[in-house]
Every structure is written in structure tokens, then in C-alpha cells.
N, C-alpha and C positions, 0 to 999 in steps of 0.2 A: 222350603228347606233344602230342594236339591238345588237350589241357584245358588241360595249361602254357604254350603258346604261346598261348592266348588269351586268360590271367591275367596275361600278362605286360602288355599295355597296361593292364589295368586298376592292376597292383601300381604301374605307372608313374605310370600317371594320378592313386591313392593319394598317389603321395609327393609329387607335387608340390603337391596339394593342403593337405599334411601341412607344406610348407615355412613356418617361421615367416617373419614381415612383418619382421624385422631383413633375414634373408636377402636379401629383394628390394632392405631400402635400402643395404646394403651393395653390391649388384648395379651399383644406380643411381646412387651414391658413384665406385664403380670406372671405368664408364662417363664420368664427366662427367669425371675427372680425366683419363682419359685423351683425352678432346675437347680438354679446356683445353692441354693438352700438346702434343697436334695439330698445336691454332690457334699455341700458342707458336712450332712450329717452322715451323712456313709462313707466318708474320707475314712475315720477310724479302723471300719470294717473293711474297706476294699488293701486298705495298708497292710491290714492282718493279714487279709487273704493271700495279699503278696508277698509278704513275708514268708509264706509257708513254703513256698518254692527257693528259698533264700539259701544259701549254706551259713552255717553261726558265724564264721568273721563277719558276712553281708549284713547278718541281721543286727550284730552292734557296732560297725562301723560308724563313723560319724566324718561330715555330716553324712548322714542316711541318704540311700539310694530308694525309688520309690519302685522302677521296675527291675526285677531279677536282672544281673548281670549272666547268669547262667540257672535255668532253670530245673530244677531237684526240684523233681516229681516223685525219687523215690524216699524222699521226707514224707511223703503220705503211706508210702507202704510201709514205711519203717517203724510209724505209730501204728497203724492198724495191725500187726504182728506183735505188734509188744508184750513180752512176756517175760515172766521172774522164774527162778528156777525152783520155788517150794510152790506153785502152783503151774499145772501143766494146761496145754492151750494160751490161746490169743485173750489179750486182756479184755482189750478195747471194746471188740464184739461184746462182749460177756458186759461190760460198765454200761453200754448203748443198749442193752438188752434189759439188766435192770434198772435206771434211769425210766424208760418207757415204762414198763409192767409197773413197775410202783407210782410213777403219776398216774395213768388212766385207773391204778384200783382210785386212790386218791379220788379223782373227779369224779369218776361214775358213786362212790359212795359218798360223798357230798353233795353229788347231785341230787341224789332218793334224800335224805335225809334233813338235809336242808330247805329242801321245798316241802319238805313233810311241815318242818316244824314252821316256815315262812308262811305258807298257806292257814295253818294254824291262827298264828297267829294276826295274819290279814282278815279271815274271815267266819271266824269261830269266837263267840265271844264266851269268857270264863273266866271267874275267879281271880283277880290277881296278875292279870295278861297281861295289861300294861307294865305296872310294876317288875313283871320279869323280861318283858321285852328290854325296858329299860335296862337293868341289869345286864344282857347280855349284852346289848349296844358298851354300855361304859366297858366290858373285860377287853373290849379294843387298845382300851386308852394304855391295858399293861403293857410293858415292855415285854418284848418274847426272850429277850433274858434273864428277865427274874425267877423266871419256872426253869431253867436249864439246870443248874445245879439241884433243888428239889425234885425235878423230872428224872434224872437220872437216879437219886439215890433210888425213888420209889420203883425205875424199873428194873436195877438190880435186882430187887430185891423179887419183884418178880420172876427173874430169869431169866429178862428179855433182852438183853445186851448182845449185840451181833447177834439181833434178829432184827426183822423187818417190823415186828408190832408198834414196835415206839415210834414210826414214820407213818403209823395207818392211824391208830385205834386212838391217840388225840387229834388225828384229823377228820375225824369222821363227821362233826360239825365244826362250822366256823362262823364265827360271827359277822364277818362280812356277806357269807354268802346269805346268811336269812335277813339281814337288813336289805340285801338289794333284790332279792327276790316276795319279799312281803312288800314290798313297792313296789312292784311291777303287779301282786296280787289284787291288789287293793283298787288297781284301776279297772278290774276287770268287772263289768256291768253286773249287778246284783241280778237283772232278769232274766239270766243266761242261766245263773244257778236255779231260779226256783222252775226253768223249763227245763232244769233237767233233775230235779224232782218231781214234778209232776208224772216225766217218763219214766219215774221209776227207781232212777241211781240214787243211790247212797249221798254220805257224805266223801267216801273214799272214791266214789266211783264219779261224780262229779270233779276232784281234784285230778283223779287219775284220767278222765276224758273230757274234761272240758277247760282246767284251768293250766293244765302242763302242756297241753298242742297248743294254745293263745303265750304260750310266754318263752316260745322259741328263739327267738332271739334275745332274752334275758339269758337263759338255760345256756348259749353256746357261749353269749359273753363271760360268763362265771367260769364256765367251764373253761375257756382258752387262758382266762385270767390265774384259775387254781392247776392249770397243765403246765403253766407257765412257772407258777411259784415254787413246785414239785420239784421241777424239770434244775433249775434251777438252784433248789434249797443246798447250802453248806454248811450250814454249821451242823443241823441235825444230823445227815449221815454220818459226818465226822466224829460226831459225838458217842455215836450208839455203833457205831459198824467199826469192825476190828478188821474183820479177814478179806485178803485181796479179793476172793469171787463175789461177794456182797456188798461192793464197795458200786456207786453210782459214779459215773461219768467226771459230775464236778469232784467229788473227793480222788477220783483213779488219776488225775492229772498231775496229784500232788508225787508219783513217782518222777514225774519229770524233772524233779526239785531235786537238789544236790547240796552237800552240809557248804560246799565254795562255789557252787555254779550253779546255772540253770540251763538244761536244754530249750533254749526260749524256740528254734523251728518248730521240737516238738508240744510246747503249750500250745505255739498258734496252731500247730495243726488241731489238736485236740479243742482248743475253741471255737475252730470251725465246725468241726463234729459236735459241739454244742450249741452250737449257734443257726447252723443250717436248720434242722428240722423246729426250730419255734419260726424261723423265716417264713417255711414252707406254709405252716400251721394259720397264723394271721394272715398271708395273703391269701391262702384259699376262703377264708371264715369272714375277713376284712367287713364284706358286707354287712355281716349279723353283727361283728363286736360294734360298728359304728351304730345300728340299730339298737343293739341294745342300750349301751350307752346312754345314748338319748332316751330311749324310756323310761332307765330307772333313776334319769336324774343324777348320771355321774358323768358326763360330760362338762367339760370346762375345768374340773376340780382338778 
């Protein structure tokens, strides 16, 4: 075994040496195309980026220039200050502040709760299970603006208008998150659960330590997926949130709007500040969303 093991870098080192010179430029071919592909698809983003150093004649002259003719840098401080005069302090800070605080409540309780009811329904048999699975799978199919106008009546009438409840307490589940995590449940070896009854845990305590640490990289995929949708959502803030300080990031931009113009430097700036931190978010996680992905069978779709 130690002669084979030691033939082995050499058989290796052999074949690559052995690799005809097509091989490499097809390597080199494959590579470049998928750079130019890259750059294709980040064109939009890196334009915007450059824009935000732009001054407004630059940004709608035509034809358009790509890199700053003079660069304004302080189009970035001049959105990060931005303030109105019935609310005192910087806006921006304050929309980047709640943006975050309202997706992460989002995730984390979607996370509990959705794998409550996914695991449920993966590995608990009762009554009626399928049949309500199903159900919840078809409320996909509504459009999410059918319920806006009866959404609102009803949370008027609650109180809850320019509060935060109507952005939390109908996302507390979501039917995508229990279809892809009762798939991810369901591949999980039945012998795992009945050794960790015999040690004694529960039914809770087996979900809570044996089938949530195995579906980590489901867990962050959902999770980057529902931070993302948060992070992102406009129509609902807009809808339910009146007052500048409780306004999230995507609706706080709509001040840059004007009844005959637009401050277009300061939207880009502001969608860089929206756009950065979900950048950050996938490439650090990259790994686990492609992991998961492919577990729960949503790859390709």
C-alpha cells in the first residue's frame, strides 16, 4: 500500500503532463467566456456604482459616459445625511437600521416556525396531513395582491397601520419555507430518530437536536432567501408605514422622487446601500445556498 500511495502523485503528475495543448485552450476558451459573461452581468451594477460619483447633468447626459468625468464623492455623504425638517436626525442611518431589524426578526421567526410545522409534517403522521399539506402548497398559487386590499382593511381595524405587526405577524409562516424544508426533512434517515429515542429525547428534542443541526444548509438557504425578500419587500412597507422614522430603506428612497424630477445620483447612491449588504450576505453563505439548493431540489427551477 505504501508503493501505491506513493505512485499515486507520480501517475498524477504523468497525466497531467500527458494532457494534450487543446485541452488547456479549451480550459482557457471556457474561462474567458465565462468572465465575459461575468462582466455581462454586472455591467448594470458597476454603471450604477459609477454613476453615484456622477454629478446629475453626467448622470442623464447622452450618449452616457461610463467613467466619472469628475468624481463626487460627496453624493455619498449627501445621501447618508439626509434629512427633512418634521423629523430631526439622518434618515438614511435610521431606514438601514430598520430594513435590517425587520428582516432578521422575519427569518429567525420563520425559521422556528416553519421547520416546526415542516418537520411535522415530514415525519409525524396524523389526521388529515396530507390533505393540509396540500392546501398549504396550493395558497402559493394566490397572487400576493389579492389579500392587500382585504389585508389592510383588516389591519386597520386592528390598529396596526404605521406599525411594524402587518410586516411580521403574516410572515411568521410561509409556504415556501415548509415545502422546502419538509423536503430536506424527509431525507433524513428514520434510524437516527428511533437512536435518539431509545437515548431518551422526545419528539421535540429529537427535532430540536438531531434533525435542525443535519438541515444546515437548508436552514441558511431559506434563510438568505426570506432576508433577501424582506430586505427587499415594497409594496408592503409602503402600504402599512406612514411616518418617515419607520419607513425601510426601499420605501425611504422614494424621497428622492420629485412631482418634475428625480434626484437620479441620489437613488443610485441609495441602491448601493441596498444592494451592498445582500452582495456581502451571498457571498459569504454562497456555499451553503448552493448546498442547499441541491438538497431540497430547487436547483435548476
Amino acid at each position: 500500500m505504501a508503493v501505491s500511495a506513493k505512485q499515486q502523485p507520480v501517475a498524477a503528475t504523468s497525466a497531467r503532463e500527458e494532457r494534450p495543448a487543446s485541452a488547456y485552450i479549451g480550459i482557457t476558451i471556457r474561462y474567458l467566456l465565462l468572465a465575459l459573461l461575468s462582466l455581462f452581468a454586472f455591467t448594470p451594477f458597476i454603471l450604477s456604482f459609477l454613476g453615484t460619483f456622477k454629478t446629475a447633468a453626467e448622470v442623464n447626459a447622452f450618449p452616457p459616459t461610463i467613467v466619472p468625468e469628475q468624481w463626487r464623492v460627496d453624493n455619498w455623504v449627501r445621501v447618508w445625511s439626509f434629512s427633512i425638517p418634521a423629523v430631526q436626525g439622518r434618515l438614511l442611518p435610521r431606514w438601514l437600521f430598520n430594513s435590517t431589524w425587520l428582516a432578521l426578526v422575519n427569518v429567525i421567526a420563520q425559521l422556528f416556525f416553519c421547520s416546526l410545522a415542516a418537520y411535522a409534517f415530514a415525519r409525524i403522521r396524523f389526521p388529515g396531513r396530507d390533505l393540509i399539506f396540500t392546501a398549504i402548497i396550493a395558497s402559493m398559487a394566490i397572487p400576493a395582491a389579492v389579500t392587500l386590499i382585504p389585508g389592510y382593511v383588516f389591519y386597520s381595524r386592528l390598529g396596526w397601520i404605521n406599525t411594524y405587526w402587518p410586516l411580521i405577524v403574516p410572515k411568521l409562516i410561509v409556504p415556501v419555507g415548509i415545502l422546502m424544508l419538509a423536503q430536506f426533512f424527509r431525507s433524513i434517515p428514520k434510524e437516527l430518530e428511533e437512536a435518539a429515542y431509545i437515548d431518551g429525547l422526545g419528539r421535540f428534542g429529537t427535532y430540536w437536536n438531531i434533525a435542525l443541526p443535519l438541515s444546515k444548509p437548508a436552514l441558511l438557504t431559506f434563510a438568505i432567501l426570506q432576508f433577501q425578500g424582506s430586505w427587499n419587500d415594497f409594496v408592503a412597507p409602503l402600504l402599512f408605514l406612514q411616518s418617515p422614522k419607520l419607513m425601510t430603506l426601499t420605501v425611504g428612497m422614494s424621497f428622492f422622487r420629485y412631482q418634475y424630477t428625480n434626484d437620479l445620483t441620489a437613488i443610485l447612491v441609495g441602491a448601493m446601500f441596498n444592494a451592498i449588504p445582500m452582495l456581502i450576505l451571498f457571498f459569504i453563505f454562497s456555499k451553503y445556498y448552493i448546498e442547499g439548493t441541491s438538497y431540497s431540489g430547487l436547483a435548476g427551477q
